[in-house]
N, C-alpha and C positions, 0 to 999 in steps of 0.2 A: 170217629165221626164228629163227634161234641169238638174235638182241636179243630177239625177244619172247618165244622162251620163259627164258630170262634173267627178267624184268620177271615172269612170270606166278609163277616161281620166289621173287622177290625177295616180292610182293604176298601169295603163300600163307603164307610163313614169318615174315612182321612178328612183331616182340615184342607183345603183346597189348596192352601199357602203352602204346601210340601210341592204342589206341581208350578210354582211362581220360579222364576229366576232370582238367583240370589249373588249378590258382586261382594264377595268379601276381603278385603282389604285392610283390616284394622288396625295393622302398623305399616302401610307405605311400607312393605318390607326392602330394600333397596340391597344390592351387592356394592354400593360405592356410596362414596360421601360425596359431596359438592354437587358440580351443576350435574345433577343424573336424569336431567329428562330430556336431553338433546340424545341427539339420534346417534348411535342406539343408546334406546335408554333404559337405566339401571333399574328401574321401578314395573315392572313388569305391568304391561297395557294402561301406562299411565303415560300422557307426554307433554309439552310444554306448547298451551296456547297462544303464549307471548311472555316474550321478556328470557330471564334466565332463573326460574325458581332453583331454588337450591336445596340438596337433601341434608337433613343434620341428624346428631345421634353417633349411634353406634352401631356400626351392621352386624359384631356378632350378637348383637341385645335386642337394638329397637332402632329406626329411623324413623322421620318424617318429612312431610315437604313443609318448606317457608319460603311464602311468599310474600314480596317487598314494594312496596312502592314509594317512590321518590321524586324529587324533580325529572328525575331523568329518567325513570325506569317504573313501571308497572309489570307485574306477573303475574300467572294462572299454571293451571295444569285441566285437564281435561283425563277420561277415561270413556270407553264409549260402553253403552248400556241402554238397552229400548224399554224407554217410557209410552207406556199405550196412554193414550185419551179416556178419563175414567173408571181408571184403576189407580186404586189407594197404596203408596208405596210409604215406608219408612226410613229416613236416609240419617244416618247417628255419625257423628265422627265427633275428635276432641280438638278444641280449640287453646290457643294460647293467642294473645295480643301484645306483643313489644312497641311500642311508638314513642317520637316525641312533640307530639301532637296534642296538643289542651284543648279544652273547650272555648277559650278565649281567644287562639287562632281561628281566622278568618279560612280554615283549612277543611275541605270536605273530603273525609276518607273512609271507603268501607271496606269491612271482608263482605262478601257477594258467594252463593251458592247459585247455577244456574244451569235448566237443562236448555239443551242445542243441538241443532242436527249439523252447523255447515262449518266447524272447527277443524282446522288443518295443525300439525304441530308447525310450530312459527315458533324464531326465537327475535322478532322485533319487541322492541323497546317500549309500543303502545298498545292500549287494548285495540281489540279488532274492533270493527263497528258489532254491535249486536246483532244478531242474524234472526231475521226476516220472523222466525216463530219461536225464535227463544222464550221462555219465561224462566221468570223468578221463582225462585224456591224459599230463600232466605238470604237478608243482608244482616249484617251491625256496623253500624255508622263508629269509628275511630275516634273515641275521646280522648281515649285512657288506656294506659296499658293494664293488663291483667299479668303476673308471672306466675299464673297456675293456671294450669290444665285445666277448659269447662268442658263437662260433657252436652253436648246439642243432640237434641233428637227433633227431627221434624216428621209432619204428616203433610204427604204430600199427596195430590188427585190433580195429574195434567189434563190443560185444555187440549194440548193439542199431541201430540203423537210426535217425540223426539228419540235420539239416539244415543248422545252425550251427554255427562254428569260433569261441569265446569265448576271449578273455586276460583278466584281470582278474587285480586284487589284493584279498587278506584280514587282514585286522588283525583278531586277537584279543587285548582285554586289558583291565585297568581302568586305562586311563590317564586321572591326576587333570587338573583341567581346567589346571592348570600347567607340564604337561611337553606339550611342542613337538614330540614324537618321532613321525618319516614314514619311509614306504620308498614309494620309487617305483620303480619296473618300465618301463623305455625298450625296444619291440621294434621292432626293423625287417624 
């Protein structure tokens, strides 16, 4: 009698967070290297918002996606996952920054976190326009490259009620057709 009410004690008082959704993904596990997020794609409920992100690593170890932006090319990925309005969510992944972008170029480039509802997978060259009730989660503006892994943790609490968990990068600037200058955005 003491064990069960034990058990009935233990089942009334759960943290609430055991009945939350949880999207675990902590290594982009992928079965291929390269472009894996075109259709079908290699990273399971993950797909490519624009551009052509590419997987790296190793698939019997660890993958991730890296996403690049350039003169010519911007990318993202998306996964979809429902953000309520008003509930406090924690979204963690690792970052890495490759670029050759200074501070001293007239160059504006971010990695961008973003939730969304109207994301289709596209594999065009430019960002989409931002849709209608998007918000921001988290950017970092592209000075500098980092070549170590940071870990991010965010607290997030959305205004509005979405569907999609977006990364992508944005390059703003008038870069001539001569200069070679990229930042890519590596998350795992």
């Amino acid at each position: 009698m003491k064990k069960l009410l034990l058990i009935y004690i233990l089942i009334l008082f759960l943290p609430s967070s055991l009945q939350s959704q949880e999207l675990i993904n902590g290594n982009l596990n992928s079965n291929c290297i390269g472009n894996g997020f075109t259709a079908p794609t290699c990273v399971s409920d993950w797909y490519a918002s624009h551009g052509t992100p590419n997987i790296e690593g190793n698939i019997t170890k660890n993958t991730w996606a890296s996403l690049t932006s350039t003169k010519d090319k911007i990318e993202g990925v998306f996964t979809n996952y429902e953000f309520l309005s008003g509930k406090s969510y924690r979204i963690s992944f690792k970052m890495k920054i490759t670029t050759s972008i200074n501070a001293a170029d007239k160059i504006l480039a971010s990695a961008n976190v973003r939730t969304s509802n109207e994301l289709n997978a596209n594999f065009q060259s430019q960002n989409p326009p931002l849709p209608n009730k998007s918000e921001l989660v988290w950017t970092k503006n592209i000075t500098k490259g980092n070549p170590n892994w940071e870990n991010i943790s965010i607290s997030y609490t959305p205004k509005e009620n979405n569907s999609q968990l977006w990364f992508y990068t944005s390059l703003k600037s008038q870069l001539s057709t001569s200069e070679n200058k990229y930042a890519q955005f590596e998350i795992d």
